[in-house]
C-alpha angles and dihedrals in degrees: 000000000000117000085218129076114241098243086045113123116242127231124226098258081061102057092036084055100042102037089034086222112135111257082241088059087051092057093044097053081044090056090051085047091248095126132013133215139191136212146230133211089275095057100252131144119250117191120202121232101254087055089085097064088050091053091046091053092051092049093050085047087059098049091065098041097254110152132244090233090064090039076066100050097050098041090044088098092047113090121243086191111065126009109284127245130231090254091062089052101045082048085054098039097054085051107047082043091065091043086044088051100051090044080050101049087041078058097052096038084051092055096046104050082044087059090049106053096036082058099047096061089214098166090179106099079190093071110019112120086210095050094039109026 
């Protein structure tokens, strides 16, 4: 059973702990507007419940170089402010698939025409499609 209530704020030894993301990386999400906090009288961050989805996506989202420029984009219909429903997410989510394909398919384009040109053996810069699109 968890000792915390399930709308109970967590700390940010809790999310650090939890998301397994450094207390410095948190504030800095909060200052790009990834993430939001609140405080209490002491002056403390508090971080809601539904803050931690939004902190594994984004470390996920690191792990395969995506930047944090695009984790905004996609996460700019999702609400800071209340826990999010399934329908802001799937919103989210259609959006950031089609980013994810075309970076896919710049990735794939980029791979074959290396191969290509690795394979050529063109040494001329003047005439090589890779060099010179």
């Amino acid at each position: 059973m968890s000792p915390h209530a399930p709308d109970e704020p967590l700390t940010i030894g809790e999310m650090t702990r939890r998301t397994g993301v450094a207390a410095s990386a948190l504030h800095f999400y909060e200052t790009l507007g990834l993430i939001a906090s609140t405080r209490t009288p002491g002056n403390q961050r508090r971080y809601a419940r539904h803050m931690l989805r939004r902190v594994s996506l984004i470390s996920v989202a690191k792990r395969l170089g995506i930047p944090l420029t695009d984790v905004q984009e996609a996460f700019s219909s999702v609400p800071l402010d209340r826990t999010p429903s399934h329908e802001d997410w799937q919103r989210s989510s259609r959006a950031w698939k089609r980013q994810l394909e075309e970076r896919r398919r710049s990735i794939e384009r980029l791979e074959h025409e290396l191969t290509g040109c690795i394979g050529c053996g063109c040494l001329s810069f003047d005439h090589c499609k890779f060099a010179n699109p």
